[in-house]
TORLODREN-279767 format. One record per residue (C-alpha): residue in one letter; z, y, x. Coordinates in steps of 0.02 Angstrom, whole numbers, plus 50000, padded with zeros to 5 digits. Last residue first. Layout:
% TORLODREN-279767
+------+-------+-------+-------+
| rest |    pz |    py |    px |
+------+-------+-------+-------+
|    a |     Z |     Y |     X |
...
+------+-------+-------+-------+
END
This chain:
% TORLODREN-279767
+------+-------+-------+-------+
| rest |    pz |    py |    px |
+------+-------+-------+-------+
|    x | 49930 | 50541 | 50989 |
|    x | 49817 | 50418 | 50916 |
|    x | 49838 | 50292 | 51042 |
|    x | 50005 | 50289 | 51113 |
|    x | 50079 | 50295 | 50938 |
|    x | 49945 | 50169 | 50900 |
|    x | 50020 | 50062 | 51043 |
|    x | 50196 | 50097 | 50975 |
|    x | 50142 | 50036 | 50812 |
|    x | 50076 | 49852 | 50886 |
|    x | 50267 | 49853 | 50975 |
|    x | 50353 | 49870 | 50811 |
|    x | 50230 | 49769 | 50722 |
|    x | 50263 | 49613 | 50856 |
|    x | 50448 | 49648 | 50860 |
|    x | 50455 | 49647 | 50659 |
|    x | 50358 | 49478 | 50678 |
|    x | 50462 | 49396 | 50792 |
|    x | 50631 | 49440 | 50669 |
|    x | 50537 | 49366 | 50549 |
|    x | 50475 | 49193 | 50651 |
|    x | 50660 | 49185 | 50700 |
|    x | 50729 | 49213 | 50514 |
|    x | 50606 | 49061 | 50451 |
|    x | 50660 | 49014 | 50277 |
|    x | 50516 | 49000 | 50233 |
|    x | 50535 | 49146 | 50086 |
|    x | 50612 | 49247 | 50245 |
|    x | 50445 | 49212 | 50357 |
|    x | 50354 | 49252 | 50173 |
|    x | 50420 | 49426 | 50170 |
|    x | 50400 | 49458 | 50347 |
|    x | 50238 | 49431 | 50343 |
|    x | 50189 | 49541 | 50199 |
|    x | 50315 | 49686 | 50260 |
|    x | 50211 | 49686 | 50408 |
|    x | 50054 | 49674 | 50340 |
|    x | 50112 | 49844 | 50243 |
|    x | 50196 | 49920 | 50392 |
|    x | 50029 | 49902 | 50498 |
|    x | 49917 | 49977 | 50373 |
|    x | 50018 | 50113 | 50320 |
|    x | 50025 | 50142 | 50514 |
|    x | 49848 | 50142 | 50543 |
|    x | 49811 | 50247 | 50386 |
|    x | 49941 | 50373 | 50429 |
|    x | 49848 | 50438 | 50577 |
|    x | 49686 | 50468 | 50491 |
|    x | 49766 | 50533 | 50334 |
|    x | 49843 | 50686 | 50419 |
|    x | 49699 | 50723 | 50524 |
|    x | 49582 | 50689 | 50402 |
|    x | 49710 | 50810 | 50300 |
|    x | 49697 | 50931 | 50424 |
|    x | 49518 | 50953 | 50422 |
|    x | 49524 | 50990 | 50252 |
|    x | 49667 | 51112 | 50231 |
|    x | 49554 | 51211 | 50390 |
|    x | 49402 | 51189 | 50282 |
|    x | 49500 | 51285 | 50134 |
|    x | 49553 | 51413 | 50229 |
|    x | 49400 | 51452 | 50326 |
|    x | 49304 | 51444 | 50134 |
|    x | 49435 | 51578 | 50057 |
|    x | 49617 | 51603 | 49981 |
|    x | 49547 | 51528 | 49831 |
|    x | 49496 | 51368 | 49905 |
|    x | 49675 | 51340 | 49970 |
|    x | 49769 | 51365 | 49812 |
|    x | 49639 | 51238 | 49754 |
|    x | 49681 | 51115 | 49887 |
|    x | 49866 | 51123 | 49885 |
|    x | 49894 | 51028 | 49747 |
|    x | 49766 | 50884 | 49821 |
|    x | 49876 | 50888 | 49978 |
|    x | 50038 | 50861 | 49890 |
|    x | 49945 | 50721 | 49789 |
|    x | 49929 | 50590 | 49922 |
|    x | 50131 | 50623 | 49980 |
|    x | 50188 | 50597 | 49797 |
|    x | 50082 | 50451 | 49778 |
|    x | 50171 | 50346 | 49901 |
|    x | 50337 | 50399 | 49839 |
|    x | 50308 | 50383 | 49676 |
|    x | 50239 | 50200 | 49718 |
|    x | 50399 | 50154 | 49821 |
|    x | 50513 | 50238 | 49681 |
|    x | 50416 | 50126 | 49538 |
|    x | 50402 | 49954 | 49641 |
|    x | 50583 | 49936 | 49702 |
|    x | 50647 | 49909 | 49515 |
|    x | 50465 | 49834 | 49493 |
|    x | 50518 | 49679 | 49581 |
|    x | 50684 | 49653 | 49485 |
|    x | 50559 | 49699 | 49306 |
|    x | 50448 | 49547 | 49361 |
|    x | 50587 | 49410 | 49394 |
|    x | 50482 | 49287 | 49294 |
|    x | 50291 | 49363 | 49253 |
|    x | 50229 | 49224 | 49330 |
|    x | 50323 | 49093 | 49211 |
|    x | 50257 | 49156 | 49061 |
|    x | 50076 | 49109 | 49129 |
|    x | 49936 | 49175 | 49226 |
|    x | 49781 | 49082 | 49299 |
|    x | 49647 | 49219 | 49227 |
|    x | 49562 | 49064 | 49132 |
|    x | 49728 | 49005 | 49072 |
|    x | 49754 | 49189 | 49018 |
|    x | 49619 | 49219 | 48920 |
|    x | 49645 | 49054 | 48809 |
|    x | 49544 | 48907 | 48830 |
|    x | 49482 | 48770 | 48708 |
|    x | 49327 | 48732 | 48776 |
|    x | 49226 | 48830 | 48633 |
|    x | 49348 | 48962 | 48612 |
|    x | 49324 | 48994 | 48808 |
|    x | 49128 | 49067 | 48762 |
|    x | 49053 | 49089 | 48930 |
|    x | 48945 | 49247 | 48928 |
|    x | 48820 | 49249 | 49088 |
+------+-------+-------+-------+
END
């Protein structure tokens, strides 16, 4: 259904729930943003650059690139997964104020990527 927000007096972004003062401090956070995201995609698009160059060298070639990125992807997946929660937690422990419940935390991922270490390898 089509709600029409000039009728009650809304703007987009009262309905969306963001103001001014949520985009405060933005360009310190994307200072760390940009190179984490380049360096994130960098190591996603290496593989799909060397696809084609794979594919022309033949079909055993190009399964063989495949197979090893599964491989590649299904081990970093669990760790991505781990460091990112991580980072999460340990984020807000240090917005609470809570150094002890951080420095808990990076034990607990440390220990919970071990385990995975154990597992996958």
């Amino acid at each position: 259904t089509h709600i029409n927000r000039e009728k009650f007096g809304l703007s987009t972004w009262s309905i969306i729930g963001i103001g001014a003062h949520g985009l405060e401090g933005w360009w310190s956070y994307m200072e760390v943003a940009w190179p984490a995201f380049l360096q994130s995609s960098s190591e996603m698009w290496f593989w799909e650059v060397i696809s084609p160059p794979a594919g022309l060298k033949g079909t055993n070639e190009l399964a063989a690139q495949v197979a090893l990125v599964s491989c590649v992807y299904g081990t970093f997946i669990p760790y991505s997964a781990l460091a990112n929660a991580g980072a999460t937690l340990v984020g807000n422990s240090i917005g609470e104020g809570s150094a002890t419940k951080a420095s808990n935390i990076v034990v607990l991922i440390l220990t919970m990527s071990g385990c995975v270490s154990v597992c996958v390898m």
